[in-house]
C-alpha positions in Angstrom: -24.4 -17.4 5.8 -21.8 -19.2 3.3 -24.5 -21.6 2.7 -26.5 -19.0 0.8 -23.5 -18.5 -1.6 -22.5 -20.7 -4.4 -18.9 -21.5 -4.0 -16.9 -21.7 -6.8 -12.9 -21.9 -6.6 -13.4 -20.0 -3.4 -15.6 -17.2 -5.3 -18.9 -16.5 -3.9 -21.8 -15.3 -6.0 -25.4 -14.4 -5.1 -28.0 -17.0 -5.6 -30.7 -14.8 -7.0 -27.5 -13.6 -9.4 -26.1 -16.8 -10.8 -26.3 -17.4 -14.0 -27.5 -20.7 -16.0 -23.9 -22.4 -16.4 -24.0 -21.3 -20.4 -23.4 -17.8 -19.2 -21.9 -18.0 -16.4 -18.5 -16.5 -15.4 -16.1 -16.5 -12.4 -16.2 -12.7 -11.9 -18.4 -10.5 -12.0 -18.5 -6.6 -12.8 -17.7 -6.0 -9.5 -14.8 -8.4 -8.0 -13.8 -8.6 -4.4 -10.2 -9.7 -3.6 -10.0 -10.2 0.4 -6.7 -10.8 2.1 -8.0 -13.1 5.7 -4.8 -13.0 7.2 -4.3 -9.1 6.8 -4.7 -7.1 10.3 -3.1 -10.0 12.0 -6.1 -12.0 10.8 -8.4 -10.2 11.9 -10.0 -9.6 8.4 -10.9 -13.1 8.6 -13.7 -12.3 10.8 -14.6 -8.5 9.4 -15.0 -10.0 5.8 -17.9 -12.4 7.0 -20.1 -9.6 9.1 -19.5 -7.5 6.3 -21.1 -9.8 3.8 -24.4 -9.3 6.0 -24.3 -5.8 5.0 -23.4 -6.7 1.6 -26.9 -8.5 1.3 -28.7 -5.4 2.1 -27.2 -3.0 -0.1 -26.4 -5.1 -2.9 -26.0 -2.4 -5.8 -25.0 -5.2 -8.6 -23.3 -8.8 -9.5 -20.6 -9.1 -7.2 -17.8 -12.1 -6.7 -15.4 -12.7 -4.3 -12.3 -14.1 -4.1 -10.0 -15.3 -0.9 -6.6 -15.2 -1.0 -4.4 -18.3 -0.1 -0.6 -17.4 -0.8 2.1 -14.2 -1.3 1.0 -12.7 -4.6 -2.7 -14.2 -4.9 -4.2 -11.0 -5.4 -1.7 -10.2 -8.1 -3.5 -13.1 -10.0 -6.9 -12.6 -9.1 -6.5 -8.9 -10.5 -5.6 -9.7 -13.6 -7.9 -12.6 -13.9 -10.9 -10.2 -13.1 -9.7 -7.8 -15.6 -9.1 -10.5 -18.6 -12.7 -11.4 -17.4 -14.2 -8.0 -17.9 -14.5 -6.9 -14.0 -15.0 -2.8 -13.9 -14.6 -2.3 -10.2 -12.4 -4.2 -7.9 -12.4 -4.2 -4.4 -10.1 -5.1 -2.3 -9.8 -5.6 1.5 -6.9 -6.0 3.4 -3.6 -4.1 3.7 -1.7 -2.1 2.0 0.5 -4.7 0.9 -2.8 -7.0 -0.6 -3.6 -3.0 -2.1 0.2 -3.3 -4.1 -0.3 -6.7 -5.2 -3.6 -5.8 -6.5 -3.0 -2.7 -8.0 -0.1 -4.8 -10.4 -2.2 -7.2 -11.6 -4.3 -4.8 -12.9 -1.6 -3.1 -14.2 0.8 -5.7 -15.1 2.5 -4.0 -17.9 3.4 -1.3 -15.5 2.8 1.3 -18.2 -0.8 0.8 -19.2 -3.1 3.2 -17.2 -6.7 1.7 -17.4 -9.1 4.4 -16.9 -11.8 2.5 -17.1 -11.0 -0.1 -14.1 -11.9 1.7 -10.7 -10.7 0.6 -7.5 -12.0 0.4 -3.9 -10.6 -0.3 -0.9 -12.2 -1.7 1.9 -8.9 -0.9 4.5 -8.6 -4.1 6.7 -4.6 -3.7 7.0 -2.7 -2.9 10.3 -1.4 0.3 9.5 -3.6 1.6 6.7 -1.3 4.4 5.6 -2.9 4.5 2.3 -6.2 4.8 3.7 -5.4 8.0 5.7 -3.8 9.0 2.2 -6.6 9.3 0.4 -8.9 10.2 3.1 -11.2 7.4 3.3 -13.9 6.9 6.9 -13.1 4.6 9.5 -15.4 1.9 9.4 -15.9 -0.8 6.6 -20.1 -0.6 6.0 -18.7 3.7 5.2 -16.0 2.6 2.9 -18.3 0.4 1.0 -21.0 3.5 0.4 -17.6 5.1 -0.6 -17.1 2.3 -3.4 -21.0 2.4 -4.7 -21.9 5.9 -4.1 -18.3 7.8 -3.9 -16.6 9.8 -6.7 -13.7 8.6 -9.4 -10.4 10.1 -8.2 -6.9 9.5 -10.6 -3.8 9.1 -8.3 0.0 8.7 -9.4 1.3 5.1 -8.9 5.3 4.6 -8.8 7.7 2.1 -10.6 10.5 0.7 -8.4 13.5 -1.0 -10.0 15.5 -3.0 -7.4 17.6 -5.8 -6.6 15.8 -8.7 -5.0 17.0 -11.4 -2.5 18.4 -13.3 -5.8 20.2 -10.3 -6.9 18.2 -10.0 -9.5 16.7 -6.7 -11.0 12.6 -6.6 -10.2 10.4 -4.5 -11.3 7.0 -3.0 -8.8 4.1 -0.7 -8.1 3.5 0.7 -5.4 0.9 2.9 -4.6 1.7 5.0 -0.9 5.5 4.8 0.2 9.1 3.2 -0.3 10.9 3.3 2.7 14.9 2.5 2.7 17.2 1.5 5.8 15.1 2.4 9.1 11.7 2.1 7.9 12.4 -1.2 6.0 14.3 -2.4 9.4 10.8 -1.7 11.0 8.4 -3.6 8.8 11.3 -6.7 9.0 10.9 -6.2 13.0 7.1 -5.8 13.1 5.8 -8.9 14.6 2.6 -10.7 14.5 2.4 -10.3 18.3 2.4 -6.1 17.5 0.5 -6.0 15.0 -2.3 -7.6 17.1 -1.7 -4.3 19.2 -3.3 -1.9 16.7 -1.0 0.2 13.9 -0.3 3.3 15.9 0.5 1.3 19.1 2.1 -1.5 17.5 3.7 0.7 14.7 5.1 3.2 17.0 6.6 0.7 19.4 8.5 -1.1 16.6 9.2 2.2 14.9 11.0 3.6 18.2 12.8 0.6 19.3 14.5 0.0 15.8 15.2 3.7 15.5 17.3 3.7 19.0 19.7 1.4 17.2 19.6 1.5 13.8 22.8 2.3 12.1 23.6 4.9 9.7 24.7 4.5 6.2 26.1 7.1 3.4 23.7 7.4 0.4 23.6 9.5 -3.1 20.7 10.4 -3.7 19.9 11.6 -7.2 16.6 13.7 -8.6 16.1 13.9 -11.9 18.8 12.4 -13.3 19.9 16.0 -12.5 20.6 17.3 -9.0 22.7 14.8 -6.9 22.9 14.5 -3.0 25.6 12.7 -0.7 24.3 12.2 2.9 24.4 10.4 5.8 21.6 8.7 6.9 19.5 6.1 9.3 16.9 5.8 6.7 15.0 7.3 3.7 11.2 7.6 2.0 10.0 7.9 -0.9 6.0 9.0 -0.7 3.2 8.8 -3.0 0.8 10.1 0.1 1.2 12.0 3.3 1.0 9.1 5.4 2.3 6.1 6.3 1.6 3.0 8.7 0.0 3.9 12.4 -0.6 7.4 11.2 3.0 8.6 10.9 3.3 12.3 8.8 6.5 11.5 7.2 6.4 13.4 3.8 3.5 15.8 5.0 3.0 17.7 2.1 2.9 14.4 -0.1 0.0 14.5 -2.6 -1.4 11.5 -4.9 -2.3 13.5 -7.8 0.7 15.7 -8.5 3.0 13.4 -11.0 6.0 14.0 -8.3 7.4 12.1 -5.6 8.2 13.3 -2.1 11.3 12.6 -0.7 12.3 12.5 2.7 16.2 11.5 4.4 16.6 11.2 7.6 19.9 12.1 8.9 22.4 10.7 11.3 21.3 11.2 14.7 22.3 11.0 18.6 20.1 8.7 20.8 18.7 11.5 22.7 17.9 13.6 19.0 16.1 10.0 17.7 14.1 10.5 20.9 13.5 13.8 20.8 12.2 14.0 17.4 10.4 10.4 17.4 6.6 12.4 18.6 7.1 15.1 15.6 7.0 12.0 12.6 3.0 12.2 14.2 2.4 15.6 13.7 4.5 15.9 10.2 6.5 19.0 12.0 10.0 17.5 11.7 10.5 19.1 9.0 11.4 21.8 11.7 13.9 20.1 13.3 17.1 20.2 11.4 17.5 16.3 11.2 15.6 15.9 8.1 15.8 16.9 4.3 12.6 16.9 2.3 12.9 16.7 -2.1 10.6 16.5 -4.6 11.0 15.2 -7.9 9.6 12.6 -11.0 12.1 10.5 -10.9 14.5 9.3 -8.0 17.7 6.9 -7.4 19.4 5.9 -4.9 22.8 4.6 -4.5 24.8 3.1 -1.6 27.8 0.8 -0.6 25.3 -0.6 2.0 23.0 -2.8 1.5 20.1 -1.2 2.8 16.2 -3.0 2.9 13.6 -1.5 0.6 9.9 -2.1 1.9 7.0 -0.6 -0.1 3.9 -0.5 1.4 4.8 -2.5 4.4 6.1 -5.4 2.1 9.7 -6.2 1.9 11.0 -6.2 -2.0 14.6 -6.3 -1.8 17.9 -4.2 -1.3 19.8 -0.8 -2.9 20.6 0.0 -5.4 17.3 1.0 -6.4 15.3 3.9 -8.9 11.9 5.2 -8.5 9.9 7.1 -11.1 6.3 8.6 -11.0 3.6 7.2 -12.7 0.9 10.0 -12.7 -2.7 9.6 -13.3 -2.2 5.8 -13.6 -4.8 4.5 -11.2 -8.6 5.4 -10.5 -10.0 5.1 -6.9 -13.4 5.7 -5.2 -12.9 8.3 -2.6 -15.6 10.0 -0.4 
């Protein structure tokens, strides 16, 4: 199969597509940016059967690239943009999705309405998948990509201390998760993610829950209304969902220029328990444990120095501000 592709700095063109080397280009209209080592590698193997189906539906030009290192995508984005790429695909994660989505964005404040992206979900817990409603399978999400419809969804700008201490700047496109939820991305290991993202998800989820220490917070929306809590953990949500299926800001929406916020309060061991099943079903709202907000523009303050994971990447600690970026990205969607 690889032998029928022309391999250039691990980009992959058609043979009947390639161009006389006067004209030729590293990426094509349509670029594809695949993350190997996503799904606890299992991409590796999905990405090669999938370029099968590729040769039978093969609606234009299209490139792909393989990344090798933390922030690859990032520069493969931006590259394909500079380079006059109108679509690009990406498969993998969520996290492979963030890096993406900031090199094609890389001002943060630029919304480039006439770059689409689409995502071929290869991740472990494909929360942003679930988000925006996309099928199951990959051959489905690629008809989604050629044949689907244009859809503008918000993006978010977090500003945050890193592991330097020093104040970064980051898109991301789903969820920000603070304290517990961070604490369970740092304790997902490769051995659970091989288990599947509700499986392995929910087993990490539950077991850093039942002793993860609470911290007091201000919470500020707005730069208005202010909030003092005490809490095992907070999110801040783009979408409804979040990895292994998980409901935690249920009435979340993409396209609404607001962010959902969600704390979770202190708890006993036996209320963690307890209201562990309902984060499935998005009804803990019902429970009295948990706080839900919405607002553009969000910050967060605390003594502690709480994780911050967006995505299911780990960018840094508290304190940390969050605004809305509506309209700022365009996706294929069924």
């Amino acid at each position: 199969m690889l032998n029928e592709f022309k391999s250039d700095c691990r980009t992959f063109i058609p043979r009947d597509r390639q161009k006389s080397k006067k004209e030729e280009r590293r990426f094509a209209e349509i670029h594809c940016i695949i993350n190997p080592a996503s799904a606890a590698g299992r991409t590796h193997g999905r990405w090669l059967r999938l370029l099968k189906v590729l040769q039978n539906i093969w609606p234009n030009e299209l490139t792909f690239t393989i990344t090798d290192f933390a922030g690859h995508a990032t520069l493969i984005a931006q590259q394909a943009v500079e380079q006059g790429s109108k679509k690009i695909v990406v498969m993998g994660g969520d996290g492979t999705i963030q890096e993406t989505v900031n090199g094609l964005l890389p001002s943060h404040q630029t919304c480039l309405e006439e770059i689409s992206l689409g995502i071929l979900s290869s991740g472990t817990g494909q929360g942003l998948a679930q988000s925006l409603g996309l099928p199951l399978d990959l051959p489905a999400q690629w008809t989604v990509i050629c044949q689907g419809k244009k859809r503008q969804i918000d993006l978010a700008r977090a500003i945050f201390l890193d592991g330097e201490k020093q104040w970064q700047s980051r898109l991301f496109v789903n969820e920000c998760q603070i304290g517990l939820g961070a604490e369970v991305v740092q304790n997902l290991s490769f051995k659970t993610k091989k288990l599947g993202g509700r499986v392995g998800f929910g087993f990490t989820a539950l077991s850093t829950a039942l002793r993860q220490p609470s911290f007091k917070i201000r919470l500020q929306l707005n730069d208005a209304y202010s909030v003092t809590a005490q809490v095992l953990g907070v999110v801040i949500a783009n979408g409804a969902f979040t990895g292994g299926g998980m409901q935690l800001t249920p009435k979340a929406l993409l396209d609404d220029g607001q962010l959902d916020v969600l704390l979770i309060h202190d708890q006993s061991v036996l209320q963690r328990l307890r209201n562990f099943p309902s984060i499935y079903t998005g009804k803990h709202g019902m429970k009295g444990a948990f706080s839900f907000y919405r607002a553009r523009r969000v910050a967060l303050l605390s003594s502690h120095k709480a994780p911050i994971a967006a995505d299911g990447e780990i960018l840094g600690s508290l304190p940390l501000t969050v605004e809305a970026l509506p309209s700022a990205l365009t996706v294929m969607v069924p």
